[in-house]
LOFI-193508 format. One record per atom (N, C-alpha, C): residue in three letters; atom name; y, x negated, z. Coordinates in steps of 0.02 Angstrom, whole numbers, plus 50000, padded with zeros to 5 digits. Each point is the difference from the previous one (the first is absolute). Layout:
BEGIN
<site aa="ALA" at="CA" c2="Y" c1="X" c3="Z"/>
...
This chain:
BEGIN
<site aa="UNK" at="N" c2="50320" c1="50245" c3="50177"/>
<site aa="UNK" at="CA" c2="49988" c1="49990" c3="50071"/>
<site aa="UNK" at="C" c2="50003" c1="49925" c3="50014"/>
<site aa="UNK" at="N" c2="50017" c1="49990" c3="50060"/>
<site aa="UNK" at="CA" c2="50003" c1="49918" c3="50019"/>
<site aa="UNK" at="C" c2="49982" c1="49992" c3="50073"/>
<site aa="UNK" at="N" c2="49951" c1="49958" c3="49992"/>
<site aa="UNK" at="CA" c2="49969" c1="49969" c3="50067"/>
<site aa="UNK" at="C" c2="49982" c1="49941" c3="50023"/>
<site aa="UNK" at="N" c2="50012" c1="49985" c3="50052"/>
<site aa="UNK" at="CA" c2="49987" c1="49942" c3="50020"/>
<site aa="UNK" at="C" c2="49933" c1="49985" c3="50029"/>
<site aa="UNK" at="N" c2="49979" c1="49947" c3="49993"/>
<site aa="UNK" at="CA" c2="49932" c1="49986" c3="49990"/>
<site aa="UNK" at="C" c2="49975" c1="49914" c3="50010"/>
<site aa="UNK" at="N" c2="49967" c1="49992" c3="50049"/>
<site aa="UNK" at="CA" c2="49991" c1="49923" c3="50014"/>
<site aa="UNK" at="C" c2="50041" c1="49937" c3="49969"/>
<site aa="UNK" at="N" c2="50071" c1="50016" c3="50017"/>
<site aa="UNK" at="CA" c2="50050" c1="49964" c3="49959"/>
<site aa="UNK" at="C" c2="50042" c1="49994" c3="49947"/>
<site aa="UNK" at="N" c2="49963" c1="50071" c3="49965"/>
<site aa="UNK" at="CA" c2="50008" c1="50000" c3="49942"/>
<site aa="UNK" at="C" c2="50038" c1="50097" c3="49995"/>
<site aa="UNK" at="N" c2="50048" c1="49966" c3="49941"/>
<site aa="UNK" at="CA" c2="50016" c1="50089" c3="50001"/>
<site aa="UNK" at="C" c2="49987" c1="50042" c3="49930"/>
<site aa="UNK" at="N" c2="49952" c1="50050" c3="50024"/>
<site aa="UNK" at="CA" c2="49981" c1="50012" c3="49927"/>
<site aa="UNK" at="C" c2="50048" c1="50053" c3="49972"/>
<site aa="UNK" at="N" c2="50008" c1="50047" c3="49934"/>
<site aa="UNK" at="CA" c2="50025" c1="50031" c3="49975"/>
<site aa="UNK" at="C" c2="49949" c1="50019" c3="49943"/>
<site aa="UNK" at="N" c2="49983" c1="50086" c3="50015"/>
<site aa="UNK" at="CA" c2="49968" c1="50031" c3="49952"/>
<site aa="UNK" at="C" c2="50026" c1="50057" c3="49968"/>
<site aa="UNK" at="N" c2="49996" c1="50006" c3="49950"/>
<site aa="UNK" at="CA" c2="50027" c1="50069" c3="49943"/>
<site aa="UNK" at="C" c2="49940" c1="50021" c3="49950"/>
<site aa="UNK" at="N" c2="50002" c1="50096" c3="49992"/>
<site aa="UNK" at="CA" c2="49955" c1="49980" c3="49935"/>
<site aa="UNK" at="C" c2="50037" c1="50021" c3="49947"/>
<site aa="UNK" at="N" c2="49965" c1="49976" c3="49932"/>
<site aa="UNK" at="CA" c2="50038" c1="49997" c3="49962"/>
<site aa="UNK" at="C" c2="49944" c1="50052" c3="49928"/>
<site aa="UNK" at="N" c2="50037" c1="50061" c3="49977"/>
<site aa="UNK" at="CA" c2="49955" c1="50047" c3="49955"/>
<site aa="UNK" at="C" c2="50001" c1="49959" c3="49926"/>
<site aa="UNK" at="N" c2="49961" c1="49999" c3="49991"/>
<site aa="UNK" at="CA" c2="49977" c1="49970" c3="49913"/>
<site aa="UNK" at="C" c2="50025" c1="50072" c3="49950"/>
<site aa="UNK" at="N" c2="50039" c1="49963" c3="49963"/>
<site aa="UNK" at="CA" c2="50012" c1="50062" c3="49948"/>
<site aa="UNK" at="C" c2="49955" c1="50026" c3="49965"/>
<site aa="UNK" at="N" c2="49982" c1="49953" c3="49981"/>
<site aa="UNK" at="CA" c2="49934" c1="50005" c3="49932"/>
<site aa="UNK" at="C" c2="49950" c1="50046" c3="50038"/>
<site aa="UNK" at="N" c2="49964" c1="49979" c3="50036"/>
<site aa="UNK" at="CA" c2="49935" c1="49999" c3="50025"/>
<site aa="UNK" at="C" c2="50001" c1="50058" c3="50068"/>
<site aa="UNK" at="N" c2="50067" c1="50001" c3="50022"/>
<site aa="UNK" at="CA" c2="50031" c1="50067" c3="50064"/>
<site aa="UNK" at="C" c2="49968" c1="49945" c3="50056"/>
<site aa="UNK" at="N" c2="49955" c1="49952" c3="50005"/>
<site aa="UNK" at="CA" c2="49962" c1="49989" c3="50073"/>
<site aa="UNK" at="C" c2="50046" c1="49973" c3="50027"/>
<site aa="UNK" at="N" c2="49992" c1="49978" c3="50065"/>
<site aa="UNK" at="CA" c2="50068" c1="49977" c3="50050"/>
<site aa="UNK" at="C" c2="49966" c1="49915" c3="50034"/>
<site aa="UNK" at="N" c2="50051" c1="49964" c3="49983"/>
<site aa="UNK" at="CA" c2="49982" c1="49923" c3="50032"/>
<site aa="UNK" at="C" c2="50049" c1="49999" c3="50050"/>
<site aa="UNK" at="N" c2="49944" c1="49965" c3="50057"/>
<site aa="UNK" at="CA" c2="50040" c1="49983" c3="50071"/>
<site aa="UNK" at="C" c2="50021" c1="49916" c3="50002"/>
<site aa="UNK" at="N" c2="50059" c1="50008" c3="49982"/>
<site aa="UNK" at="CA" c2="50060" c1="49946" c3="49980"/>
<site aa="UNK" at="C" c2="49985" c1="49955" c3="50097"/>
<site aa="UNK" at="N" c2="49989" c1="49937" c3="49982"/>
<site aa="UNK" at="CA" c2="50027" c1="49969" c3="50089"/>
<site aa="UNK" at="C" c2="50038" c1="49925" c3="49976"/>
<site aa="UNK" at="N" c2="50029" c1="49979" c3="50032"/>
<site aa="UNK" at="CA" c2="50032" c1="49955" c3="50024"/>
<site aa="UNK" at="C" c2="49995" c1="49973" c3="50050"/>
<site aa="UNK" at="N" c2="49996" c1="49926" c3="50019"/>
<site aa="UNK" at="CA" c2="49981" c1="49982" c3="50083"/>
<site aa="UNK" at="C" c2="50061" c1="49928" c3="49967"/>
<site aa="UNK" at="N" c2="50044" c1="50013" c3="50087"/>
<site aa="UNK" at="CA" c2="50019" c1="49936" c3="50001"/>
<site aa="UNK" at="C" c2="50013" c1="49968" c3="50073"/>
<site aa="UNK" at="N" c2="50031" c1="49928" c3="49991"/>
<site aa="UNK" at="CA" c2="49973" c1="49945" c3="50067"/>
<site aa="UNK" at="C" c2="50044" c1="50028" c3="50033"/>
<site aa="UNK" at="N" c2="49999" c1="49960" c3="50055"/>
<site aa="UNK" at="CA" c2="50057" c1="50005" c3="50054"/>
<site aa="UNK" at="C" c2="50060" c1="49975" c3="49982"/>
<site aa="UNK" at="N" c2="50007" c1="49956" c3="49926"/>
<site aa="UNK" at="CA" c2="50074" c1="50006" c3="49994"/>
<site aa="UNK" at="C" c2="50044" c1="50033" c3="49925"/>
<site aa="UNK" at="N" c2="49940" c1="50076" c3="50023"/>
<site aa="UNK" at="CA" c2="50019" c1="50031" c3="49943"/>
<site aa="UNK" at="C" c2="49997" c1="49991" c3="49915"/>
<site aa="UNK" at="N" c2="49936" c1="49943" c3="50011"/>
<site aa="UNK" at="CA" c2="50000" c1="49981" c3="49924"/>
<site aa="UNK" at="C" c2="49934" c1="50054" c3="49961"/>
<site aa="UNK" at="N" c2="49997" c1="49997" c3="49968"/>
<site aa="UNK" at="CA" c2="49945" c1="50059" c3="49956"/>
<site aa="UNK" at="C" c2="49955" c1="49938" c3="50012"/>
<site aa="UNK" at="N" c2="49944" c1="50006" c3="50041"/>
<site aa="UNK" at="CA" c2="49917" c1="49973" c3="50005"/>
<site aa="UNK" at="C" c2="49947" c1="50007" c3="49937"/>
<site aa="UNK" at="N" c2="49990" c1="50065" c3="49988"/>
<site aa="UNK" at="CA" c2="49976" c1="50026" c3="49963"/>
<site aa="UNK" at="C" c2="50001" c1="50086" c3="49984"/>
<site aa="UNK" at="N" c2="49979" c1="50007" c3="49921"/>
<site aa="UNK" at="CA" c2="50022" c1="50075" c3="49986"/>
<site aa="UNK" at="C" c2="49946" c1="49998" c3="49948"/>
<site aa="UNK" at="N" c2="49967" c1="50082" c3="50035"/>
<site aa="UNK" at="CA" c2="49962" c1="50031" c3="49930"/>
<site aa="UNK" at="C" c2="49986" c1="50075" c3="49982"/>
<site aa="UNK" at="N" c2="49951" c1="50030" c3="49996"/>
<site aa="UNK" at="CA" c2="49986" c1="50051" c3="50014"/>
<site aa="UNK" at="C" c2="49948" c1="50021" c3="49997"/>
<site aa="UNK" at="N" c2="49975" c1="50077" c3="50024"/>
<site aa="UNK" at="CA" c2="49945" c1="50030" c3="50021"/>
<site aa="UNK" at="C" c2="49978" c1="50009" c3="49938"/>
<site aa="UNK" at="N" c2="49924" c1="50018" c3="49993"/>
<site aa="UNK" at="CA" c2="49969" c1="50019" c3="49949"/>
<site aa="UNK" at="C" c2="50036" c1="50092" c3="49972"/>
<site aa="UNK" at="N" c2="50006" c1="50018" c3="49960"/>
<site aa="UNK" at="CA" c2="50025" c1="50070" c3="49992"/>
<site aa="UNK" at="C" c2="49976" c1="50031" c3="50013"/>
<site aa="UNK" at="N" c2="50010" c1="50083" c3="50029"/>
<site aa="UNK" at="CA" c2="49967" c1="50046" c3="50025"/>
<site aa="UNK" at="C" c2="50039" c1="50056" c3="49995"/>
<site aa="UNK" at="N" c2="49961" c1="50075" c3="50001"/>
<site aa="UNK" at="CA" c2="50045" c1="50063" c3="49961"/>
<site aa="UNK" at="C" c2="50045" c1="50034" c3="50059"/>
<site aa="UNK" at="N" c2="50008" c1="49964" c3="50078"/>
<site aa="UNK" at="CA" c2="50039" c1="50033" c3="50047"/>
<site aa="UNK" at="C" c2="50052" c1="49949" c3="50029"/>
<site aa="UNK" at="N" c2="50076" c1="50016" c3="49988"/>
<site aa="UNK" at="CA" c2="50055" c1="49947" c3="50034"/>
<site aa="UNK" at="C" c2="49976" c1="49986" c3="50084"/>
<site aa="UNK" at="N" c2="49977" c1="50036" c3="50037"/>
<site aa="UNK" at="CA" c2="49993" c1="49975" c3="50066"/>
<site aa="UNK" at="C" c2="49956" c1="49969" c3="49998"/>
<site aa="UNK" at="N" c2="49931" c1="49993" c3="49948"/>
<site aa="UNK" at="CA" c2="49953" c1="49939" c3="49994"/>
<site aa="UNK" at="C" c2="50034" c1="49950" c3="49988"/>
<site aa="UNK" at="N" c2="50018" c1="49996" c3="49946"/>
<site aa="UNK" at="CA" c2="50026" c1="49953" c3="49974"/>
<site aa="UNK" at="C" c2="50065" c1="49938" c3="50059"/>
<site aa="UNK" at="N" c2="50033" c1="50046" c3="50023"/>
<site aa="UNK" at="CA" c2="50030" c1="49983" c3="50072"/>
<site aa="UNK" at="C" c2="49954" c1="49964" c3="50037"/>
<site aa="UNK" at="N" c2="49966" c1="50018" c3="50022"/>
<site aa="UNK" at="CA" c2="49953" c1="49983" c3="50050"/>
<site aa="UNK" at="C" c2="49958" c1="49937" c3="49992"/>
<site aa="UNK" at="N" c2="49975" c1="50014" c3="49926"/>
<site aa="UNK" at="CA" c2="49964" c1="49944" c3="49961"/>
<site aa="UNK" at="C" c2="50050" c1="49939" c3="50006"/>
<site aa="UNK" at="N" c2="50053" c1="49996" c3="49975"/>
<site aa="UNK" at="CA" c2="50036" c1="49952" c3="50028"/>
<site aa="UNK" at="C" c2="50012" c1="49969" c3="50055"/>
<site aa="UNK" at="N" c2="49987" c1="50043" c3="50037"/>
<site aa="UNK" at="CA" c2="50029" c1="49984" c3="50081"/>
<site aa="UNK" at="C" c2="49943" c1="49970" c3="49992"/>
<site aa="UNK" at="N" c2="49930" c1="50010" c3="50026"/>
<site aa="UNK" at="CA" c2="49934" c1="49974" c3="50019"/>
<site aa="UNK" at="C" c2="49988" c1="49927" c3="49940"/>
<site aa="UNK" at="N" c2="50013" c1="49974" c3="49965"/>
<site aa="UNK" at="CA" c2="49992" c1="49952" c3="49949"/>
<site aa="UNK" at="C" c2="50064" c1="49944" c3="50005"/>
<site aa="UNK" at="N" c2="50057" c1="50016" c3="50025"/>
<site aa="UNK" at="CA" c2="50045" c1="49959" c3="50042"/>
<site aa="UNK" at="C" c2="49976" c1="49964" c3="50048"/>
<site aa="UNK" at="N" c2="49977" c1="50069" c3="50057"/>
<site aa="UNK" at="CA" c2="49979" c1="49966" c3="50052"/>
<site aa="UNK" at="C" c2="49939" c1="49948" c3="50013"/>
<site aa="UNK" at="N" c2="49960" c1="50017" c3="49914"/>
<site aa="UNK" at="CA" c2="49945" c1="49959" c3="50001"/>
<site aa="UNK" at="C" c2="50006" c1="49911" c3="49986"/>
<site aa="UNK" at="N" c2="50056" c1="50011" c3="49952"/>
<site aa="UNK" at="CA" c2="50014" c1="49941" c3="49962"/>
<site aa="UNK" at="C" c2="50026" c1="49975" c3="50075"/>
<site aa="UNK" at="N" c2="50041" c1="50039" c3="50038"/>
<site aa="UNK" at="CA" c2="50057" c1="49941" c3="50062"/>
<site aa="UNK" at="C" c2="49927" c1="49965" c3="50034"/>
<site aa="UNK" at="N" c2="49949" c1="50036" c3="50023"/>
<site aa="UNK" at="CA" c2="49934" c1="49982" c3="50026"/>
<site aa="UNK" at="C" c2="49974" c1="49950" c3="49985"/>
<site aa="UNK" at="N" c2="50003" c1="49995" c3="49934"/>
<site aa="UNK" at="CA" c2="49955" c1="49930" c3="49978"/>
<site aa="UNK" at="C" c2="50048" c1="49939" c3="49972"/>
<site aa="UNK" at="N" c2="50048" c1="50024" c3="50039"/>
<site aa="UNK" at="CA" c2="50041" c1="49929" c3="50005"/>
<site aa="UNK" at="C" c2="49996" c1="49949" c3="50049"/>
């Protein structure tokens, strides 16, 4: 998913752990001239739409305390 967001455009995916089955919510945030800002991810959790989500909300936190 990709959204735009106080300047910034984020990009979230989750991503399933082989080993372990739990699912990490993959994000990406970058500037206005498309450069990668920063990238990390959500803590793991056992449902892909958490894990989605978890990303989304931890993007939007990091753009916040910029």
């Amino acid at each position: 998913m990709k959204a735009d967001y106080k300047g910034y455009r984020i990009s979230t995916w989750p991503e399933q752990d082989n080993v372990t089955g739990l699912w990490n919510g993959r994000y990406r945030i970058l500037d206005d001239k498309e450069i990668v800002a920063y990238e990390s991810f959500a803590e793991p959790v056992h449902d892909e739409n958490e894990a989605h989500e978890a990303a989304n909300v931890e993007a939007r936190a990091w753009i916040d305390k910029q």
